[in-house]
C-alpha positions in Angstrom: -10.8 -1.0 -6.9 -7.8 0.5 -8.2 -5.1 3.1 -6.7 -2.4 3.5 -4.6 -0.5 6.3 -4.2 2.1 5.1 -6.4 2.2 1.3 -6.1 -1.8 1.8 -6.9 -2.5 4.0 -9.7 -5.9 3.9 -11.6 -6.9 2.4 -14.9 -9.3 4.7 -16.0 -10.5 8.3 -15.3 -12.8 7.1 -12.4 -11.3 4.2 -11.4 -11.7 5.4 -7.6 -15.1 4.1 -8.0 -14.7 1.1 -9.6 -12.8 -2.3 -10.4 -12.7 -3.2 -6.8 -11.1 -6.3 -7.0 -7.9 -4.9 -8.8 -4.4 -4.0 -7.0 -3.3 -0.7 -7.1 -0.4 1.2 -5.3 0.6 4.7 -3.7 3.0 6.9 -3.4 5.1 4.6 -1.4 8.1 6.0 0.8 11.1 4.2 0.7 12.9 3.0 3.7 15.3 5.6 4.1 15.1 6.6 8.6 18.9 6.2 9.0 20.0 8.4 6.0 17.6 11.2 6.6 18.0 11.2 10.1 14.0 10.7 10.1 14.3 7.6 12.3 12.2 9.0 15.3 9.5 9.3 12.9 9.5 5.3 12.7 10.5 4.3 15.9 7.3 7.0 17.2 4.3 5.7 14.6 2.1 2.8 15.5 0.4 0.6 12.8 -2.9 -0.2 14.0 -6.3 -1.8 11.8 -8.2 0.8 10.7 -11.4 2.0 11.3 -14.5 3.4 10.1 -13.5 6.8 12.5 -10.2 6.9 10.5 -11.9 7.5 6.8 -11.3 11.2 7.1 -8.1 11.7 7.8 -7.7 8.3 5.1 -9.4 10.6 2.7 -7.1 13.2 3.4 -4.2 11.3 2.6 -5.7 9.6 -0.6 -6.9 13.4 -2.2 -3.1 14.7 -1.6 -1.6 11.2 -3.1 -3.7 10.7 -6.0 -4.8 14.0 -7.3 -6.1 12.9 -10.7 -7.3 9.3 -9.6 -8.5 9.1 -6.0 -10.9 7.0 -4.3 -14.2 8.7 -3.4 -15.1 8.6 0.3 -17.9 5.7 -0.3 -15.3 3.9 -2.3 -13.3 3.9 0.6 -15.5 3.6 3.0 -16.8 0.3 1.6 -13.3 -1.2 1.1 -12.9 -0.6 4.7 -15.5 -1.7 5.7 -15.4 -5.2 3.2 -15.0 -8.6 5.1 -12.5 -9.8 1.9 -9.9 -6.9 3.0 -7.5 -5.8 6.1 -6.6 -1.8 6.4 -3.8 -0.3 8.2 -3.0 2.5 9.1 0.0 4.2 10.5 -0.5 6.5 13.8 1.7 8.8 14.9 0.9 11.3 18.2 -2.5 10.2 17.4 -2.7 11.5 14.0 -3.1 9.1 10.9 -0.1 9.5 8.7 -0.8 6.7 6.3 -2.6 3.7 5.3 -2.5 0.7 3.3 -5.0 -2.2 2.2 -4.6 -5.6 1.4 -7.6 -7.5 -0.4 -7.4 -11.4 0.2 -10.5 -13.9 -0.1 -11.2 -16.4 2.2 -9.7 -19.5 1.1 -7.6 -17.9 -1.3 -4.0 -19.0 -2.0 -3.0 -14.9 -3.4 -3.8 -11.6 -2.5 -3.9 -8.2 -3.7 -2.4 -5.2 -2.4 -5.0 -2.8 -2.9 -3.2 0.7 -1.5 -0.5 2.0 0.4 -0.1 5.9 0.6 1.9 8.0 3.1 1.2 11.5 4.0 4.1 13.7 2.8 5.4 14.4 6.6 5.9 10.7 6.7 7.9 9.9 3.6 11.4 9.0 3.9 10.6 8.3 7.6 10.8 3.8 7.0 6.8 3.8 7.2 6.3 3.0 3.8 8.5 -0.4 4.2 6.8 -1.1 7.9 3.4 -0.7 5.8 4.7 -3.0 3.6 5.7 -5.5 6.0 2.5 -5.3 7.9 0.9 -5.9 5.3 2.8 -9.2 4.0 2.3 -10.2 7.6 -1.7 -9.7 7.6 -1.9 -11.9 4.2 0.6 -14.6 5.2 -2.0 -14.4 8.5 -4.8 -15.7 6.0 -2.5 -18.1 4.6 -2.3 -16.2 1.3 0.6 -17.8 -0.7 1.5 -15.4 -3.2 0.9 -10.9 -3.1 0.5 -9.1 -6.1 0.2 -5.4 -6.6 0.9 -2.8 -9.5 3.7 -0.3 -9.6 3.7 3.0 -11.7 6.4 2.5 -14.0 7.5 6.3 -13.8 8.1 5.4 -9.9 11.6 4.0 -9.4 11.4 4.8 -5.5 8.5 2.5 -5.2 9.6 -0.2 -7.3 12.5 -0.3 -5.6 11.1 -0.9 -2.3 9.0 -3.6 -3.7 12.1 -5.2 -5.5 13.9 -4.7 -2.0 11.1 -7.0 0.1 11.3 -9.5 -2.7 8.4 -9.1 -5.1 9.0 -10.2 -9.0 8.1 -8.3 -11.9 5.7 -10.4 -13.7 4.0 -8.0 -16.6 3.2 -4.8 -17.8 0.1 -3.2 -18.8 0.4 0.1 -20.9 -0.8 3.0 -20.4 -2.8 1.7 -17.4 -2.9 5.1 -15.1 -4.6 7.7 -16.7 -5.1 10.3 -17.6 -1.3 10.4 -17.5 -0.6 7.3 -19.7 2.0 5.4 -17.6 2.3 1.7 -17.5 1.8 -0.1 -14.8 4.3 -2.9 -13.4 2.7 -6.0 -12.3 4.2 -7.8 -9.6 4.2 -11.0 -7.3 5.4 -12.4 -3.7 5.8 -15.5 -2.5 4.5 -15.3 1.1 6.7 -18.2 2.2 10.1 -17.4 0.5 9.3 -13.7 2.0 8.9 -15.0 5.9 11.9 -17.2 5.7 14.0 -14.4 4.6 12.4 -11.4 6.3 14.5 -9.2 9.1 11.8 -8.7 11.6 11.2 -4.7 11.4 11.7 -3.4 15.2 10.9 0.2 14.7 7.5 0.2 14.1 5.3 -1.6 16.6 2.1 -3.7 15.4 
């Protein structure tokens, strides 16, 4: 599957329906709560695992991130629904505000970051870095040793984030999202090097 609202971008017109097994990334907020002032927004949101009653208000989000390459809602529901995979999503006066997928085999030594968008009420708010984190946290849980995920290259605020919690650029593939011809940037994390160094994230709750 590809996508990801920035981090996860498609390789193909329908890509939403298709490749499952490869990374993709969202429009990613950055971590940003203290110089917005948007720290309530954090320190009030819950990341919880998702469920099959959250695909709605997933889709939602998705259609508003990824207007030329979303997921369709059987898409999504499977990869929620997949043993191989752990969604999150973020809750906030119980409305979903964002969600993010990891994709990790049993017995596997990596993982894939499958999706991580934000709805746009949420961005700048830290979410996008708890989401992250979680998400780290629910691979290292499987003892996945190393994340990977794509990165639009014409998305600086994402990369940036990714760069921030430690993850490598590795490669490039060009042109991978279409129909807008923008590379992708292919990177890794090594789990352990990530936990040792990590600054436990108290404003989100998980």
């Amino acid at each position: 599957m590809t996508g990801l609202a920035d981090a996860r971008d498609a390789a193909g017109a329908d890509t939403a329906a298709i490749d499952a097994d490869e990374p993709t990334l969202a429009a990613v907020a950055d971590d940003r709560a203290e110089a917005t002032g948007a720290s309530h927004l954090a320190a009030a949101a819950d990341i919880r695992i998702a469920t099959p009653d959250d695909l709605t208000a997933i889709m939602t989000i998705e259609r508003d991130s990824f207007a030329t390459d979303a997921w369709n809602e059987s898409s999504m529901a499977a990869e929620l629904a997949s043993p191989h995979g752990r969604y999150l999503v973020v809750e906030r006066a119980g409305d979903v505000i964002g969600y993010g997928g990891l994709r990790a085999l049993p017995g596997a030594r990596d993982g894939d970051i499958q999706t991580i968008a934000l709805a746009a009420v949420a961005r700048g708010s830290g979410q996008g870095r708890a989401l992250l984190r979680a998400l780290i946290d629910a691979a290292a849980q499987r003892r996945v040793r190393e994340v990977f995920l794509e990165v639009r290259a014409d998305n600086p605020t994402a990369h940036g984030l990714y760069v921030s919690e430690g993850f490598e650029e590795i490669g490039r593939r060009p042109r991978y999202y279409q129909p807008d011809d923008v590379d992708a940037i292919v990177m890794k994390l090594d789990v352990r090097r990530w936990q040792e160094r990590k600054i436990p994230d108290e404003g989100v709750r998980r």
